[in-house]
Structures are given as C-alpha cells and as structure tokens.
C-alpha positions as CSV (number, residue, x, y, z in Angstrom):
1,X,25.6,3.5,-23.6
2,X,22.2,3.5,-23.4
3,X,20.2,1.4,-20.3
4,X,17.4,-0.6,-21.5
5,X,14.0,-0.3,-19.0
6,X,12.3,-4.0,-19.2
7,X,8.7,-4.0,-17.5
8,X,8.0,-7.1,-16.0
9,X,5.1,-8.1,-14.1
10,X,4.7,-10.3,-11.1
11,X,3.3,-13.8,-10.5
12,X,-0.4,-12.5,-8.7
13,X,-0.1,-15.3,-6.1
14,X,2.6,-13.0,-4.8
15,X,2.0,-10.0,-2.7
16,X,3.9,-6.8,-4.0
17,X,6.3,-7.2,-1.0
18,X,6.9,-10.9,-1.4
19,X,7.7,-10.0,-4.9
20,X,9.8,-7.5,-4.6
21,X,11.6,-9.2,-1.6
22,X,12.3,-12.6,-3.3
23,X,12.9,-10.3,-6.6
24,X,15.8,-8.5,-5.3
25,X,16.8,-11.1,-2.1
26,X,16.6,-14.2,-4.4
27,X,16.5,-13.8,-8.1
28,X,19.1,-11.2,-8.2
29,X,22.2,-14.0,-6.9
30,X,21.2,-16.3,-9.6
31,X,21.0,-14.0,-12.3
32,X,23.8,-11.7,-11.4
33,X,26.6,-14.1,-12.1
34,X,24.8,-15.2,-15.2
35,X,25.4,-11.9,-16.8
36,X,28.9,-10.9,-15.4
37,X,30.0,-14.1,-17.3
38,X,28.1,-13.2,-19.9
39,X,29.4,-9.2,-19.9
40,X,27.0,-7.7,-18.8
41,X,28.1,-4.1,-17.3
42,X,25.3,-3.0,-15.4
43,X,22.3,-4.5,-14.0
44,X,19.2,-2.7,-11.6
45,X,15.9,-3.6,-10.3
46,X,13.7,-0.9,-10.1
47,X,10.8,-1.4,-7.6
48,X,7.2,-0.5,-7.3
49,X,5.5,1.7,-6.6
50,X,6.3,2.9,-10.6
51,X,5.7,6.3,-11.8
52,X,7.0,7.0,-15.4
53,X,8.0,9.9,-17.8
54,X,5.4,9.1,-20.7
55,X,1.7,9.7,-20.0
56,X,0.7,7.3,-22.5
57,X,2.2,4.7,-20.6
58,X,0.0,2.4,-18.3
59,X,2.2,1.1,-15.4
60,X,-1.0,-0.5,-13.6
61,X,0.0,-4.4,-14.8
62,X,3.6,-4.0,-14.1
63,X,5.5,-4.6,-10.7
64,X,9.1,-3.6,-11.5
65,X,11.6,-2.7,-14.2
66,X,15.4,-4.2,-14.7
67,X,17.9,-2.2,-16.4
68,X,20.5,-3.6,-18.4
69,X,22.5,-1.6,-20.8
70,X,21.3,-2.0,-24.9
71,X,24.1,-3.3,-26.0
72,X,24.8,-5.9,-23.0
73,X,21.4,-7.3,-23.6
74,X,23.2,-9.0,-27.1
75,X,25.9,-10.3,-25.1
76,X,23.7,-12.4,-23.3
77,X,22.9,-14.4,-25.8
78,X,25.2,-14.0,-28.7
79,X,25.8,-16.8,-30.8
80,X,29.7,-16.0,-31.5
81,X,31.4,-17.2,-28.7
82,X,28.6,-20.3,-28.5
83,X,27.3,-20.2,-25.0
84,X,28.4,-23.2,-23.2
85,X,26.7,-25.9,-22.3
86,X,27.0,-25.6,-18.4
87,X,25.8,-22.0,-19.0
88,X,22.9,-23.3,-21.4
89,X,21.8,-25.8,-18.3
90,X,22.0,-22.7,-15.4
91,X,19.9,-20.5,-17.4
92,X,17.2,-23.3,-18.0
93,X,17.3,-25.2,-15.0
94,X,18.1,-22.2,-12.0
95,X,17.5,-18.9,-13.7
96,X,13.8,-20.0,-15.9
97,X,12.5,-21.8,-12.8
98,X,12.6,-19.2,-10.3
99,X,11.5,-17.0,-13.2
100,X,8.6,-19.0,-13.5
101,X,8.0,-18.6,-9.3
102,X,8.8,-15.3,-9.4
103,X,7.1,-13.9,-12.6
104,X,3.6,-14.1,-14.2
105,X,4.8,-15.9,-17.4
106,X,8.5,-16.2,-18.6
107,X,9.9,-12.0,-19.1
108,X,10.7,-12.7,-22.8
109,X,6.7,-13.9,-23.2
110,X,5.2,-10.3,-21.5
111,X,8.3,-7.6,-21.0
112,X,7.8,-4.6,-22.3
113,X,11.0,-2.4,-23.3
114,X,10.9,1.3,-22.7
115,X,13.8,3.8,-23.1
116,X,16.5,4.7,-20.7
117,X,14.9,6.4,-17.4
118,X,11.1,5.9,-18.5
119,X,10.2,4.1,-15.4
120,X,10.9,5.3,-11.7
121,X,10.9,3.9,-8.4
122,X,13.4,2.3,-6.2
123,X,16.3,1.5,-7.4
124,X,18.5,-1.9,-6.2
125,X,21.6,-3.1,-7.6
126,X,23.4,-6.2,-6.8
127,X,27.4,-5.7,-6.8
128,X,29.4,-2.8,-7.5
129,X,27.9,-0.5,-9.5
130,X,24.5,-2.4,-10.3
131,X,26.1,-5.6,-11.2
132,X,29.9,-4.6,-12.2
C-alpha cells in the first residue's frame, strides 16, 4: 500500500526544536488514537532537517513530513460508517487546536502531498509499527 508524504510547515513563533519536540512529544498522543479508531495502519513523523529525492522540489518552507498510508487517509474521514459525534468534537476541539499552536495554518489549508519516500529525515513513530 502506498504511504502518502504530507509537507507541513511549522508555526514561525516556534523554533525548529520546539516544533519538532511538541510535534512528536505532544501532537502525536492526540492524534494517534484518532486514527487507530479511525483505521489508520501506519502513521510517522519525519523530522527536519529534510532532504528529498526530486530536485524540483523546494523543501525550504517546510518543517516536517507525516506518513500515512493512501488509502488510510479515506478512512479518516469517510462518510459510510458516519463519524460519530464524540469523534466529530475530539477532532475540532483537541486535534484542530493544537494544530493551530503547533502549525502555521490548519495542514489541510498549506500541506503538500508528495509520493511515498520523496522526503527524508528523521523518522518517529508513535506505537508499534508507526501507529499500529
């Protein structure tokens, strides 16, 4: 199954370290349970400094990469089961708020998908196997 790259880039009142720090120390727990209810197989953080396999590619605004497999990206959000509504409220009011700390907008408003093992750097996983 092929592992999506998202390119994300921090909030700039954040240093690189505090970033990466809260990133993985922080944002990690309150997304990883979010996606193992929601399927999600596999989840990674990779962490600056970024070097990539695609010269065209300008890694200077970006500050990390997560990796989540293509199709468990739909899962997240699928409409059929309907998420529920406890689920609805986690995402909005624990996940979006320290995304909005953490990040420099929301990740759906600036992350930018590459293909499978595009983006290097240090890898972190939460859980078994990045997130299993």
């Amino acid at each position: 199954m092929p592992i999506n790259q998202g390119l994300l880039k921090r909030n700039p009142a954040l240093t690189p370290k505090e970033f990466s720090d809260s990133w993985y120390g922080r944002h990690a727990q309150l997304v990883v349970p979010f996606f193992l209810h929601s399927g999600v197989t596999y989840y990674a953080q990779i962490h600056a400094p970024l070097s990539n396999t695609t010269p065209d590619l300008d890694l200077s605004p970006f500050s990390g990469a997560a990796e989540i497999p293509s199709e468990d990206v739909l899962k997240i959000f699928a409409p059929d089961p309907p998420m529920p509504q406890w689920k609805k409220d986690y995402y909005e009011e624990v996940i979006l708020k320290d995304e909005k700390r953490l990040l420099e907008s929301l990740a759906t408003e600036h992350l930018v998908q590459v293909g499978e093992g595009t983006v290097k750097g240090e890898r972190r996983a939460r859980g078994e196997e990045g997130g299993k």
